[in-house]
N, C-alpha and C positions, 0 to 999 in steps of 0.2 A: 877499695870497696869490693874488692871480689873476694870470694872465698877459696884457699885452698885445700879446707880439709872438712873438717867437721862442723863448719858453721860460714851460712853464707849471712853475711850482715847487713845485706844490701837487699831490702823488701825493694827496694824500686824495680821495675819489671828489667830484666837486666834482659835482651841489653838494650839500650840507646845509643844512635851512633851519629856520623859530624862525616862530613867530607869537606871542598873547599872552595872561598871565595872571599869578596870583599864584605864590609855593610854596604849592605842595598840601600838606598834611598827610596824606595818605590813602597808603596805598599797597595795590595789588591783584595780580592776576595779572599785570596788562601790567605795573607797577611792581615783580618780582619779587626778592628780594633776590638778589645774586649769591654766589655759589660761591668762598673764598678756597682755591687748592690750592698748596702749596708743593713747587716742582718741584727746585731744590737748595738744600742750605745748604753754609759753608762750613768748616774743621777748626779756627778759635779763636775761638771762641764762649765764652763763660763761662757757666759750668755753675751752675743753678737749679732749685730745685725749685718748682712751686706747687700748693699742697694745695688741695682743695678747700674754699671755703668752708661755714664752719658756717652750719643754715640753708638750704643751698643749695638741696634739693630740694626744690622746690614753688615754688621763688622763679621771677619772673619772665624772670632773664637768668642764664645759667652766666657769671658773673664771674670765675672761675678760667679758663674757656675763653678767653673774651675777652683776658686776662690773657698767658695763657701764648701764644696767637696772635700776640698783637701781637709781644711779646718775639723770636718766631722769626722771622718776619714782616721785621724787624729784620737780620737777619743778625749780631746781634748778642752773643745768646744762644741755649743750647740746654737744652730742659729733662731734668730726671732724674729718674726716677718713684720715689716713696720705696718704700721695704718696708713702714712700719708709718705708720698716722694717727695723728693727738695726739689726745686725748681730748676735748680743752676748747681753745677758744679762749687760755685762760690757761694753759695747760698751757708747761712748758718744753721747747724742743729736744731733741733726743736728739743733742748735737752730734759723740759719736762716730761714731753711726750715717750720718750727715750728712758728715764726714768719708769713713768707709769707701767711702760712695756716688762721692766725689770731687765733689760738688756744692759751690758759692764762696758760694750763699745762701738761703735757705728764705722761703717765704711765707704767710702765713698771715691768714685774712680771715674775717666774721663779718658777715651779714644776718638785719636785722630788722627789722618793720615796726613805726612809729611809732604813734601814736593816730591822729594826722589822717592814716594813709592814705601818708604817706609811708615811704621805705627808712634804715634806718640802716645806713649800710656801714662796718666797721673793720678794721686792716689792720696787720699788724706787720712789719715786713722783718728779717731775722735774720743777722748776718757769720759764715758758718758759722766760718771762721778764727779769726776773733779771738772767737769764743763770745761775744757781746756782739747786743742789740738795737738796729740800726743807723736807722730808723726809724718810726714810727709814726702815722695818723693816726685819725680819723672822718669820712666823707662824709654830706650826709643830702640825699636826691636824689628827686624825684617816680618812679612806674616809667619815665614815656618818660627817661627822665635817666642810667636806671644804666649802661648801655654805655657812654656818655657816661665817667659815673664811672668805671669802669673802666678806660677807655683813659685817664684820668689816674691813675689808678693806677699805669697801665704805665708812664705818661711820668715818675711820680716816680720808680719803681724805674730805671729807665733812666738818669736822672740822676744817681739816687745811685751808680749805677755806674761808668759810662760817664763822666760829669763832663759830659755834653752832653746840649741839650734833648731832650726826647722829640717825636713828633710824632704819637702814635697819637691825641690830643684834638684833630684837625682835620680839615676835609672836603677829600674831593675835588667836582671839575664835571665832566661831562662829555654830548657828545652819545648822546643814542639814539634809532635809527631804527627801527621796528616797520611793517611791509607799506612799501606802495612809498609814502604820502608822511603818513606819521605823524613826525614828530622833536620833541623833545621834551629841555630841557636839564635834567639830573638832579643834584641835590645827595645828597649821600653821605658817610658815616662816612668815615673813611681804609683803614677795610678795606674799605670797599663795600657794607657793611648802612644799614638804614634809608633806604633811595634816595628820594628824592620830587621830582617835578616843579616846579620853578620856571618854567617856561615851556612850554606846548605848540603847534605850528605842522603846518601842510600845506605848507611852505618850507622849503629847505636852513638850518642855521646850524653856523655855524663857529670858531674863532680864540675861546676861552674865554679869558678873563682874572679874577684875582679883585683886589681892590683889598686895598691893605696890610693893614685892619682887618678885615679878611672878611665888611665887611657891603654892599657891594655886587658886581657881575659886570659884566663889558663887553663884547662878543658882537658878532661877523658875522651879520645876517638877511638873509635875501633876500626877503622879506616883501613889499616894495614893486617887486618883480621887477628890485631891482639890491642889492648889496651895499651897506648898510649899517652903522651901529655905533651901536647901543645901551648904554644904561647902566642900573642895576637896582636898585634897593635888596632885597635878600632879605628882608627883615623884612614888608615889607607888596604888596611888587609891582609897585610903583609905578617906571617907568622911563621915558626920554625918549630921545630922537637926539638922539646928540653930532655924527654925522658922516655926513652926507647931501649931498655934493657933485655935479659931474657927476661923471659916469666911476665909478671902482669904491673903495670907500673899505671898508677891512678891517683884518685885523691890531690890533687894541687892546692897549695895555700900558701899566699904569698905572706913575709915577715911584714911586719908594720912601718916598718922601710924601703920595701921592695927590694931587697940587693938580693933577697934569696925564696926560697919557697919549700915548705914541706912536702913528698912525695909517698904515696906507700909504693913500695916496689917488693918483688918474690924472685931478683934475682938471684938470689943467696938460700932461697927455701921456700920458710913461711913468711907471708907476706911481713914487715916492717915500714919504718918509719925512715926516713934520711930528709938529708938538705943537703941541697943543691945550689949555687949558685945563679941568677936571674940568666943571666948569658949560658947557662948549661954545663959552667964547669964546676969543678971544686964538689964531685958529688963524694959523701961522709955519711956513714950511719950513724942512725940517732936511736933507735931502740934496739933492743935485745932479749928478745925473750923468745919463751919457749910456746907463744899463743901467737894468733892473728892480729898486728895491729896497725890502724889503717886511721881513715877519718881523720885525719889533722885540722890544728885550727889554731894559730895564735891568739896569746892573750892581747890583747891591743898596747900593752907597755912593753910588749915583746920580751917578756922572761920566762915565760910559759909555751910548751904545746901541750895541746886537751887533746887527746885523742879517745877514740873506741878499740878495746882489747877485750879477749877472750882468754887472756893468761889466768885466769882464778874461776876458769870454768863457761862463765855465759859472758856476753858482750857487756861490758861497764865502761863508765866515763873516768880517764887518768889523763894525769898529770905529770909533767917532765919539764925539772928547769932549761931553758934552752940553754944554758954556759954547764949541762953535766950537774948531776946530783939525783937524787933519790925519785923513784917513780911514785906516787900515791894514789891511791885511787878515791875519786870524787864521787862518783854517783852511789846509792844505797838502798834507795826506797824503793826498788826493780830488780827482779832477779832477770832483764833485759834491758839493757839501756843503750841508745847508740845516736850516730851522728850528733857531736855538740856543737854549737857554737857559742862563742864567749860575747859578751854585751860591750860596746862600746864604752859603756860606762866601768867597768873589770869587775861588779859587782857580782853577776849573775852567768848564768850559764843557761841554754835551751837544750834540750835535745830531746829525743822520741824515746816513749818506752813503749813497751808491750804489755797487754795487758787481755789476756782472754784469746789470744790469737788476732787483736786489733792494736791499733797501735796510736797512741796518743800525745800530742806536743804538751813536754812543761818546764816549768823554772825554777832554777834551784839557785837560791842564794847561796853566795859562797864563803860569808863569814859566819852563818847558821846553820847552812847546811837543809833550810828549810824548804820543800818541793812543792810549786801548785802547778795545776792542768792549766792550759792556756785554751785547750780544745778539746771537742768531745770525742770521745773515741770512736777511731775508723780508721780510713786508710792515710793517715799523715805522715808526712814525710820531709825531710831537707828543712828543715828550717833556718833563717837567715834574719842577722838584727839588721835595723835600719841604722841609719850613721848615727843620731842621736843617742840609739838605745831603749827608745821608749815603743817601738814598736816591732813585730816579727812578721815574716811574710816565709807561709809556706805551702808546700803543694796538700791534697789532698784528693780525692775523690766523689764526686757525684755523677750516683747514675751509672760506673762503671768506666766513668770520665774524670779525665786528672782537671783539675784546675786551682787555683791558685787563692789561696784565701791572708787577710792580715788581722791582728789580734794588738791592741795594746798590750803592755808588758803589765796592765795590773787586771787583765781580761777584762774590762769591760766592755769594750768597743769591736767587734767584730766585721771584718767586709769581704767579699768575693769579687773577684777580677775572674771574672767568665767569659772564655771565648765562642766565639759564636761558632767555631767548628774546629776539629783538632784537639788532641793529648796534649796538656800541659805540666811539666815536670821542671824537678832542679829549679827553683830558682835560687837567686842569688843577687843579693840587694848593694848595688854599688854608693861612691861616694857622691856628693854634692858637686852639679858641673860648675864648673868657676868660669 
């Protein structure tokens, strides 16, 4: 992402930087949880109700909130607030009632705490239509665990609907900056609670990656006062440099296997493309041209990297078989186009263009070739799919302040993860914790 000659392609305020340590466990004021505001949804959404869990008051976490958040969150559903509560846990539907409301499914959930201290969570899902109980399970979960549970809650309901993964049980990464040289990379729920420091620096960092299994990160530091790439295990802290060449060595993306990772590196000149192997050996160039090109990103069947290049004059989005073969360029509707990333689904493509000296997130289909804005035009940046594919989470600007916003992929649904103090950048949206 840096620039070496005649175009710097990296609008994020360069630089960001990372120094070292474990995830923290802790979180404080500086570590404040952020703000989920839902600014639109859209008109077919399936209608849900979710009741409040039995139990709930006094309990650690409103799992009904959580529940019904993610659900809208989603763009997927909308909820419908009943008239009357059931009595019991075991109580049956009022399915005409249920009916009248126009709501497609009811929910219904029960917390308890165990002997040894832990939560029993139970949960019934109900087809309002077909009067029938469509689901069921029991969760039993430590207290730090219940949000957790919950957002698997969401992600079962959501499947059972939908027919498609859920993605509310996995984190996001992202940069945050506090006073002028505090940064700090922050692990997070997928809505943005529970934030905790996996790294903190007085150096820029940049260019977040998560690895397939979600238990390691691979990171731009500027730590040793040139851009580097690190690799991270979350679990205990523990991290090494993979890619510490001359010149500027950025951009990480790991293959859809993990054995390797795409790098941009300017050891050799102008900045390119290579692969590296996960343990840091077996490093091999992969582009070759006579422009800048950086921004890696595999295609999720791993036969593709999409990158951003300036070989045809301004920043466009290409193409490159990973086994060798012809380079194409994808992007067209932009005489700037940069940072892609490829949909889980291998359909579509995100990335930012420029438009006016602003800059705005959209989607381009890739057997049509068809472009729409996902977001209005301003300061956006990094955009990142969710495991499923149907949703994108990227940074932006309010106020003159980075923060973090999500979009469905057919834009209807929109939401902001706002923190209550501090620069938020880079994110980077990992997999489902198992």
């Amino acid at each position: 992402m840096m620039s070496n000659s005649k175009i710097d392609f990296s609008r994020r305020t360069l630089f960001k930087g990372l120094g070292a340590g474990a995830l923290l466990s802790t979180t404080s004021p500086l570590l404040a949880q952020l703000q989920v505001d839902i600014l639109g949804v859209g008109s077919n959404q399936f209608p849900i109700t979710v009741l409040p869990f039995f139990n709930e008051v006094g309990a650690p976490e409103d799992l009904a909130k959580v529940i019904g958040d993610d659900l809208v969150r989603s763009g997927a559903f909308r909820l419908v607030q009943p008239n009357t509560l059931p009595t019991s846990f075991e109580a049956e539907p009022d399915y005409n009632e249920l009916k009248s409301l126009g709501t497609g499914a009811e929910l219904i959930g029960e917390i308890t705490k165990t002997p040894d201290g832990r939560f029993s969570v139970r949960f019934k899902l109900f087809d309002v239509v077909k009067g029938i109980e469509s689901d069921q399970s029991v969760f039993i979960a430590p207290q730090e665990d219940l949000r957790l549970t919950a957002h698997r809650i969401a992600d079962r309901i959501y499947e059972k609907i939908t027919g498609e993964k859920g993605v509310f049980a996995s984190r996001i990464a992202y940069v945050r900056q506090s006073g002028s040289r505090h940064y700090s990379i922050m692990i997070a729920d997928s809505d943005g609670f529970n934030p905790q420091a996996a790294l903190t620096s007085k150096e820029p960092i940049i260019s977040i990656a998560w690895s397939p299994n979600g238990r390691r990160i691979a990171y731009t530091t500027f730590e040793t006062r040139k851009p580097t790439v690190f690799i991270q295990d979350l679990s205990n802290g523990k991290r090494f440099q993979i890619a510490n060449y001359r010149g500027n060595n950025s951009a990480p993306a790991f293959s859809p296997d993990g054995k390797s990772l795409a790098v941009a590196l300017s050891k050799d000149g102008l900045t390119q493309i290579y692969l590296i192997n996960s343990d840091g050996t077996g490093l091999r160039r992969f582009t070759n041209s006579d422009g800048i090109d950086t921004e890696p990103t595999f295609s999720p069947d791993g036969k593709y990297i999409y990158f951003t290049s300036d070989r045809g004059g301004n920043p466009q989005i290409y193409r490159k078989p990973v086994e060798g073969g012809a380079t194409e360029r994808v992007s067209f509707g932009s005489s700037y186009a940069i940072s892609p990333d490829v949909s889980p689904k291998g359909n579509q493509v995100a990335y930012i263009v420029r438009l006016g000296g602003h800059f705005q997130l959209v989607q381009q289909d890739l057997d049509t070739g068809a472009v729409v804005p996902l977001s209005q035009v301003g300061k956006n940046e990094s955009p990142s799919y969710a495991p499923n594919g149907n949703m994108i989470i990227f940074a932006t600007d309010v106020g003159g302040k980075g923060v973090l916003s999500t979009v469905s992929t057919d834009g209807a649904t929109r939401s902001r993860l706002s923190g209550l103090n501090g620069d938020i950048r880079e994110p980077a949206w990992g997999p489902t914790v198992r």
